[in-house]
Rosetta silent file (secondary structure, phi, psi, omega in degrees, C-alpha in Angstrom):
SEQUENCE: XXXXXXXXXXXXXXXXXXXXXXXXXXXXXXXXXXXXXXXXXXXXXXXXXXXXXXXXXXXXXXXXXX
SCORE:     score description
SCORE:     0.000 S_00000001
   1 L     0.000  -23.679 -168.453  120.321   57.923  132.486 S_00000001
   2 H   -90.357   -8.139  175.867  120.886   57.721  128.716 S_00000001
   3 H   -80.718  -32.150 -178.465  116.801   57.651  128.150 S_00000001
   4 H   -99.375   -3.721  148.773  116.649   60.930  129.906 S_00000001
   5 H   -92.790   -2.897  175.353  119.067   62.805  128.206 S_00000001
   6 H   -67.822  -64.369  146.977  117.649   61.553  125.005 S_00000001
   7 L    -6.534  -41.825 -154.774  114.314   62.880  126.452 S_00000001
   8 H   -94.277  -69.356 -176.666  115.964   66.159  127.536 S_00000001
   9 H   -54.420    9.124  153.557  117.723   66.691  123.832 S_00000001
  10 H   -76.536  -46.852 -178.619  113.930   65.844  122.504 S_00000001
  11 H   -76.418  -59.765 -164.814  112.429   68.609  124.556 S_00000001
  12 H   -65.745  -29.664  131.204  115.427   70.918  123.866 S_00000001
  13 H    -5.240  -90.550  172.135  114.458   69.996  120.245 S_00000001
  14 H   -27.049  -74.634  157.417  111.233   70.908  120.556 S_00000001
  15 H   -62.405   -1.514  177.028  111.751   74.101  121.668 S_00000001
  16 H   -77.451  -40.765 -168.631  113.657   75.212  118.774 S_00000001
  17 H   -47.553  -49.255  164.266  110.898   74.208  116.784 S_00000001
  18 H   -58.824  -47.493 -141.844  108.308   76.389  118.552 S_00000001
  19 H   -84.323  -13.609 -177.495  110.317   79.405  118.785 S_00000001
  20 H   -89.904  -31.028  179.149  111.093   78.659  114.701 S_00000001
  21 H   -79.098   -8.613 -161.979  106.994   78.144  114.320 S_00000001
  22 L  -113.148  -11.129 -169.355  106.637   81.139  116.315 S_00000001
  23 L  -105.353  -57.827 -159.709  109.000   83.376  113.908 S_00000001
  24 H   -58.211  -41.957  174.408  107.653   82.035  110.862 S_00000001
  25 H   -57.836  -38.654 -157.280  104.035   82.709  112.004 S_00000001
  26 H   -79.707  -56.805  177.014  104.920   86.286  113.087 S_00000001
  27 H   -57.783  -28.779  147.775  106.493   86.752  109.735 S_00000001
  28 H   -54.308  -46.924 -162.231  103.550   85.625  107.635 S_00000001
  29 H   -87.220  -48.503 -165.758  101.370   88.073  109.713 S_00000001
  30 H   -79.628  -18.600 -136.047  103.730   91.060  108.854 S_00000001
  31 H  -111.217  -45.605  165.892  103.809   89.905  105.323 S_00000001
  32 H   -95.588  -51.653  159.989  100.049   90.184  104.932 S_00000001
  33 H   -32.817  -51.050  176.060   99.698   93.573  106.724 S_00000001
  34 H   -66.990  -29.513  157.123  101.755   94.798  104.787 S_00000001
  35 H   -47.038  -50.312 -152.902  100.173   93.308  101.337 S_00000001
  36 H   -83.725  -19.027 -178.288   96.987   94.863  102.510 S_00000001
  37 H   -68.214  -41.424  165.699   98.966   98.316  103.428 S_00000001
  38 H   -39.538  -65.984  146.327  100.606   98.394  100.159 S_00000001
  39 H   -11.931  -76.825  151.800   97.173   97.909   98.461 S_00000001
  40 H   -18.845  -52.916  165.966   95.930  100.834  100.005 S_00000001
  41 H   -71.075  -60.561  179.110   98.305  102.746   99.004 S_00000001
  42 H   -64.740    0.398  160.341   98.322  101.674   95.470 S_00000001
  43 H   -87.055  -15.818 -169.801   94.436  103.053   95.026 S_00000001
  44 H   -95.314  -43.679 -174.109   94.954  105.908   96.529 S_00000001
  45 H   -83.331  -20.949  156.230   97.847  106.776   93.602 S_00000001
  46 H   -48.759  -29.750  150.961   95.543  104.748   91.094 S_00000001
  47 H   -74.053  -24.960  173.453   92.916  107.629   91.921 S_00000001
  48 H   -54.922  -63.814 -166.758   95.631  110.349   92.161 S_00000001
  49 H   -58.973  -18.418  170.536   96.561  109.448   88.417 S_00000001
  50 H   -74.132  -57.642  148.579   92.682  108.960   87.373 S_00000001
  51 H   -18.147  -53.959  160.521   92.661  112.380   88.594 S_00000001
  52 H   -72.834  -37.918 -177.749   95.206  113.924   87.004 S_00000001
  53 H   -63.271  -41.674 -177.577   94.065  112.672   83.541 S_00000001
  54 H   -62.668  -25.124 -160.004   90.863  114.299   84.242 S_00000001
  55 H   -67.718  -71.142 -138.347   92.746  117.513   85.293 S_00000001
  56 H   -90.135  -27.313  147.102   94.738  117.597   82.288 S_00000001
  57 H   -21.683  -76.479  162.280   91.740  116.654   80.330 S_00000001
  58 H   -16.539  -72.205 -177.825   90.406  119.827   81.335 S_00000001
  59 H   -74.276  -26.934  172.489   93.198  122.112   80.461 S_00000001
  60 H   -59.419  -17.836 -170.873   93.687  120.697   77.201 S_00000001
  61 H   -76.182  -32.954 -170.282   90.040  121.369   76.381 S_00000001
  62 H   -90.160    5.880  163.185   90.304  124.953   77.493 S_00000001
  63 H   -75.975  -47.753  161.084   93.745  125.475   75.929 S_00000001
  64 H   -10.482  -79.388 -169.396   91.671  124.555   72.729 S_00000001
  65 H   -36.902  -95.035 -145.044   89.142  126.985   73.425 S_00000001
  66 L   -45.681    0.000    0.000   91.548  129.863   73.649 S_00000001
C-alpha cells in the first residue's frame, strides 16, 4: 500500500507540473503576440511622426515664402 500512494503523490505531482507547463506556455504565446502587436503599432506612429516632419516641413517653407 505504501508503493501506491507514493505512485499516486507522483502522478498528483505530475499534474501540477503540466497544468504549470501549460500556464507558462500560454503565457509565452501572449507575450509574443503582443511583442508583434506592439511593433505594429510602433510603425504606424514611426510613420505618423515621419509625416508630420514632412508636414511641418512644408509650412515652414511656405511661411518663408510669405
Amino acid at each position: 500500500m505504501v508503493v501506491g500512494e507514493v505512485i499516486a503523490e507522483i502522478g498528483q505531482i505530475g499534474l501540477w507540473l503540466q497544468a504549470l507547463g501549460i500556464v507558462i506556455v500560454l503565457a509565452i504565446v501572449f507575450q509574443i503576440i503582443s511583442f508583434i502587436y506592439n511593433r505594429r503599432r510602433m510603425k504606424q506612429i514611426h510613420q505618423i511622426r515621419k509625416d508630420m516632419r514632412r508636414i511641418e516641413s512644408k509650412i515652414d517653407k511656405l511661411v518663408k515664402r510669405k
